[in-house]
C-alpha positions in Angstrom: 106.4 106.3 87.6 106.1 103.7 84.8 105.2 100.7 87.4 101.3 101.7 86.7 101.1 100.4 83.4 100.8 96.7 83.9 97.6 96.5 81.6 97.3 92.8 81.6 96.8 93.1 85.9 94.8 96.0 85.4 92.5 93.9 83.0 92.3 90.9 85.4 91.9 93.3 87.9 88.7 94.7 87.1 87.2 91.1 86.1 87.6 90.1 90.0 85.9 93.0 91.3 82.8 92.8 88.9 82.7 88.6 89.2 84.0 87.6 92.3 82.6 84.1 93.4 79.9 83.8 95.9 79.8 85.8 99.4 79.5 82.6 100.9 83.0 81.6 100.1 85.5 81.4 102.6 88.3 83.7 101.6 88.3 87.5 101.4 89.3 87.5 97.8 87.0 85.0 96.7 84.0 86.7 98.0 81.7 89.0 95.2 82.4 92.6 95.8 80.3 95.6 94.6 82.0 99.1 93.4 81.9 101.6 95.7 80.7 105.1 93.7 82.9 107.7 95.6 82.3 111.7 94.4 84.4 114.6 95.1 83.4 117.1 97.7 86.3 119.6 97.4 90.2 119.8 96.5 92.4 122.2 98.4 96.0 123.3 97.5 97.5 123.4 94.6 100.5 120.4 93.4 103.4 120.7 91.5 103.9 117.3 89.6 107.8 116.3 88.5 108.5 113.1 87.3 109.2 114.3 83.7 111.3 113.2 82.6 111.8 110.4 84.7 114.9 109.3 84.0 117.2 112.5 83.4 119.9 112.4 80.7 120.1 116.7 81.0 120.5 119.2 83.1 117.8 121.7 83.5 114.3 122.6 84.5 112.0 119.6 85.2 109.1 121.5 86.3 107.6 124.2 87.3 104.1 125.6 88.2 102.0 128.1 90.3 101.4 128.2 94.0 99.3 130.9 95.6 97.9 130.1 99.0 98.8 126.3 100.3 101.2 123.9 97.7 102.9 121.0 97.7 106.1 119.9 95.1 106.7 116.5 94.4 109.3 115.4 92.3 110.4 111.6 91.5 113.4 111.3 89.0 116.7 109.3 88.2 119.7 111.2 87.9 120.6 109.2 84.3 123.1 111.8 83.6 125.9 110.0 84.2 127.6 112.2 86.7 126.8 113.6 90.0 124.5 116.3 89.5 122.1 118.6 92.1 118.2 118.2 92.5 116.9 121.4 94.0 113.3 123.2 94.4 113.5 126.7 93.7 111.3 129.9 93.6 110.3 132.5 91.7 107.9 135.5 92.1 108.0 138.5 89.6 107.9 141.0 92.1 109.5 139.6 95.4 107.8 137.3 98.2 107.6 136.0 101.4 107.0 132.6 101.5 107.0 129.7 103.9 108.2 125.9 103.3 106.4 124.2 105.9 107.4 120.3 105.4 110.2 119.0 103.6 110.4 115.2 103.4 113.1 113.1 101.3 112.7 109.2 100.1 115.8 107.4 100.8 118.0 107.1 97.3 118.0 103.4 95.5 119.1 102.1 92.9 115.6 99.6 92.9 113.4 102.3 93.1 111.2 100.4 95.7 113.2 101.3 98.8 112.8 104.9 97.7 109.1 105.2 96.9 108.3 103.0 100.2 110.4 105.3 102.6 109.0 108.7 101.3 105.2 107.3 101.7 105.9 106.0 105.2 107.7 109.5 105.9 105.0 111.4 104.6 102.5 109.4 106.6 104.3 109.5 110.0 106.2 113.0 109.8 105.8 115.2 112.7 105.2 119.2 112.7 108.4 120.8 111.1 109.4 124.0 112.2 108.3 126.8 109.5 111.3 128.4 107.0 110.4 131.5 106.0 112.0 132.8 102.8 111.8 136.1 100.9 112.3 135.9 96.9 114.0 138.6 95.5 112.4 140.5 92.8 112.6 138.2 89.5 115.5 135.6 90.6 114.9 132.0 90.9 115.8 130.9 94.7 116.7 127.4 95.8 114.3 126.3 98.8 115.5 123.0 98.9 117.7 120.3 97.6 119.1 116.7 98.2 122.4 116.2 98.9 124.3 119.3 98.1 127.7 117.3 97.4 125.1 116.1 94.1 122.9 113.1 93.6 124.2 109.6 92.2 124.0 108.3 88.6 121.8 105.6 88.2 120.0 106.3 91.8 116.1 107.9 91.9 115.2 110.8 94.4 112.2 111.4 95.2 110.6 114.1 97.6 108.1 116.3 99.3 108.2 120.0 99.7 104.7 121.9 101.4 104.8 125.6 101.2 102.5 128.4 101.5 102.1 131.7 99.8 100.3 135.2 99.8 100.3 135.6 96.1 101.1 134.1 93.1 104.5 132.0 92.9 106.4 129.8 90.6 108.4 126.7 92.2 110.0 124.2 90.2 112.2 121.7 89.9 115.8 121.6 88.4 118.6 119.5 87.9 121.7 121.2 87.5 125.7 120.3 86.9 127.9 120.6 89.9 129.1 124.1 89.3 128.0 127.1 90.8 124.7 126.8 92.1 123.1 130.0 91.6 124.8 130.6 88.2 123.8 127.3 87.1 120.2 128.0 88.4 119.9 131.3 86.7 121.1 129.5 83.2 118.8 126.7 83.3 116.4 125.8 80.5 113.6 123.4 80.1 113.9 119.9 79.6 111.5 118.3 77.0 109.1 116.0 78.5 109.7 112.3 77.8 106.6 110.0 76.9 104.9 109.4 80.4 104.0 113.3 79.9 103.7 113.1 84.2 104.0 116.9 84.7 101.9 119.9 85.7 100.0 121.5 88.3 97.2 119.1 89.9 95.2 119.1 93.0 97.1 118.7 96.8 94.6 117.5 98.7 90.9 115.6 97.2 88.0 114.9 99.6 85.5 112.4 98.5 83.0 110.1 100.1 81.0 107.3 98.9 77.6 108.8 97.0 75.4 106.0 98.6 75.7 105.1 102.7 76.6 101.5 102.5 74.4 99.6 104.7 76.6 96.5 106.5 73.5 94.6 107.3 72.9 93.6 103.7 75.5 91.6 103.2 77.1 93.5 100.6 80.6 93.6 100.4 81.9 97.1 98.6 85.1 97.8 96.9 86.5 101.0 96.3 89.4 101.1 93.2 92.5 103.9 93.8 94.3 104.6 90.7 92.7 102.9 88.0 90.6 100.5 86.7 88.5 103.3 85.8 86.6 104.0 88.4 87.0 107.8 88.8 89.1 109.7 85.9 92.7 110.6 86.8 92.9 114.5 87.1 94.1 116.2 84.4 96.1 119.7 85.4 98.4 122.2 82.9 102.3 122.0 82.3 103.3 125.3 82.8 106.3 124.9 81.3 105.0 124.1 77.3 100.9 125.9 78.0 99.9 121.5 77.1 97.0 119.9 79.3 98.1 116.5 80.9 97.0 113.9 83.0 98.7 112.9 86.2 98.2 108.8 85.5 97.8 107.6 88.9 97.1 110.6 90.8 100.9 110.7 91.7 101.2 113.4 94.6 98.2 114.0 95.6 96.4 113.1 99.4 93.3 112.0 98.9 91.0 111.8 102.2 88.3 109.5 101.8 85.0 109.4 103.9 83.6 106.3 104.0 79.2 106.4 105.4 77.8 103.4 107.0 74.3 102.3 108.2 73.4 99.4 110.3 74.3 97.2 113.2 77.6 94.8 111.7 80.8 95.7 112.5 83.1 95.5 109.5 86.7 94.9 108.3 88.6 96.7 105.7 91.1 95.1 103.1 93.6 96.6 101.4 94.7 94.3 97.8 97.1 95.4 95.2 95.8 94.6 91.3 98.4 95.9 89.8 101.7 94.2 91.1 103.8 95.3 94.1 102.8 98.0 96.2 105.1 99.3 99.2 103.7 102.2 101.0 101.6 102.7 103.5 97.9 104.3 104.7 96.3 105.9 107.4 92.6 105.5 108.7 91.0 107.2 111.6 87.3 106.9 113.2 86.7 109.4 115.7 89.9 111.1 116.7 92.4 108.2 117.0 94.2 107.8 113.6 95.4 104.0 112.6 98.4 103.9 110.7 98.7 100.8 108.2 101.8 100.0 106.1 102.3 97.3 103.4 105.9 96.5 103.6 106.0 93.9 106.4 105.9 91.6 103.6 109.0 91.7 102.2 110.7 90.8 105.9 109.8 87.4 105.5 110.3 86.9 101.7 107.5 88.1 99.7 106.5 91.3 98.3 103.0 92.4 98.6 101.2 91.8 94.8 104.2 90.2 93.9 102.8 88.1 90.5 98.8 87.8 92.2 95.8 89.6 92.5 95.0 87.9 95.7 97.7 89.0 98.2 96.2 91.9 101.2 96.5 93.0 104.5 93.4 93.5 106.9 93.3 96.9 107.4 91.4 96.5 111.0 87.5 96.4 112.3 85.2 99.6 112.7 82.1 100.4 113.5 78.9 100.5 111.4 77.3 104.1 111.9 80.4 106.3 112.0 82.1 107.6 109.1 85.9 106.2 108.8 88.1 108.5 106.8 91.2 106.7 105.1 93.9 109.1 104.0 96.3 107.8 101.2 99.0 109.1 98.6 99.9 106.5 96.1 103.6 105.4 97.0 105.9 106.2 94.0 107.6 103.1 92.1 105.0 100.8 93.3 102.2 99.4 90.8 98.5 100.6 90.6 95.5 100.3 90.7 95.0 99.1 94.2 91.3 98.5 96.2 90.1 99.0 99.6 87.6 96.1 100.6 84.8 96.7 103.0 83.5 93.4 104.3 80.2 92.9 107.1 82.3 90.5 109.7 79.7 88.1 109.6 80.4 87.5 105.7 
């Protein structure tokens, strides 16, 4: 997912959040905004990261890592093979299993990447229940669970998807790309495929729960900004590659849901922001107060000619008004081939 490493936006990024201009001044972006200090409270589920390497010039294993109890595989590559070739999810278990794919959602192909990382966030945002496969591994044999298109995925196009499972023991699921021969033959034959240098592979956390370490009190007149996927405002995690026994770090927190409970004090109402710093960002967001969740995307953009972050810092979308007093929870899983960092802005309405 090389989109995150515009530096230079990163850099100019983090000078507008620590010396914004006065909270006096009339636009959102101009106004001074504090950080918001977040901790984590608990992960859940375990995530298997593929997007290495990115851009696939061999067949093989891309990943693989180890699920036991709740799991989610991502993947995210371009077939740059030159041929049509299969993508498929597969798993493994030493001594047989019963296992369950509970959701399995696919981007829509491109050849601009944008269109595919925009249409899997949306999907995973909006996708209703799926009926439960249940599967049983034989002993030992790796066993496709899922795959895009089985006539064999386009040179030059990126796939990207989303496969949730659950276990009752210990299972490996990875991710393959294979010629179009015979699928299980091909399967059993497969070998690893060296990582390229974005190193984005491993097992990570599914699912983060954080909250901000101090209540934020909207009668002081405070605006707060809380900083996704850079910037350095929280470490990216860092999670094992099963495949070579190497420690990595997923740079952006690719795959991963993070839930994020936001505490507030006082009597203003306030609004929340959402503003790119990285570059374009096409996905989309959900926050809920109380029971009813809000659903946010940031593609509407692009419909009338302009892609949100496109060459500014200062492009967002107001992301609604809450109450002070109740906790709002915003859920969010950085869209694939879309830049980073991005920020959240909480601002008193009266600012």
């Amino acid at each position: 997912m090389t989109p995150i490493r515009h530096l230079a936006a990163a850099a100019l990024a983090a000078a507008a959040l620590f010396f914004g201009a006065d909270a006096s001044a009339a636009s959102v972006m101009d106004l001074r905004y504090y950080p918001m200090e977040m901790r984590d409270v608990k992960t859940e589920g375990i995530l298997v990261f593929s997007d290495c390497p990115e851009f696939v010039t061999q067949t093989g294993v891309l990943a693989e890592g180890t699920i036991d109890g709740r799991g989610r595989i991502y993947y995210y590559h371009v077939n740059d093979t030159g041929s049509r070739a299969r993508l498929v999810t597969y798993a493994e278990a030493d001594n047989g299993a019963d296992i369950t794919v509970t959701r399995f959602i696919q981007a829509a192909p491109s050849q601009d990447y944008i269109t595919t990382g925009e249409t899997l966030s949306f999907s995973e945002m909006v996708a209703v229940r799926q009926k439960p496969l249940p599967v049983t591994l034989a002993p030992g044999k790796r066993t496709v669970i899922a795959q895009e298109d089985p006539a064999g995925t386009l040179p030059g196009y990126l796939y990207s998807g989303i496969l949730e499972v659950e276990t009752k023991a210990p299972v490996r699921f990875g991710v393959a790309m294979l010629p179009m021969g015979d699928l299980q033959s091909e399967l059993d034959a497969a070998k690893t495929v060296p990582v390229d240098s974005h190193e984005l592979r491993g097992t990570f956390p599914m699912t983060v729960y954080r909250e901000n370490v101090n209540v934020w009190n909207t009668d002081d007149g405070m605006p707060q900004a809380l900083v996704l996927g850079g910037m350095g405002a929280v470490p990216f995690y860092r999670g094992m590659d099963e495949l070579d026994g190497v420690e990595r770090e997923n740079t952006g927190d690719y795959g991963i849901t993070f839930r994020l409970r936001i505490r507030t004090e006082g009597t203003k109402p306030y609004r929340i922001y959402f503003n790119p710093q990285g570059g374009i960002y096409m996905g989309a967001f959900k926050i809920t107060q109380g029971f009813m969740p809000h659903y946010f995307r940031t593609d509407d953009m692009k419909y009338r000619g302009h892609f949100l972050g496109y060459e500014t810092l200062r492009d967002y979308i107001d992301a609604g008004r809450w109450e002070a007093g109740k906790p709002v929870t915003i859920e969010f899983l950085a869209a694939g081939a879309t830049y980073l960092p991005v920020r959240f802005l909480f601002v008193p309405e009266e600012t």
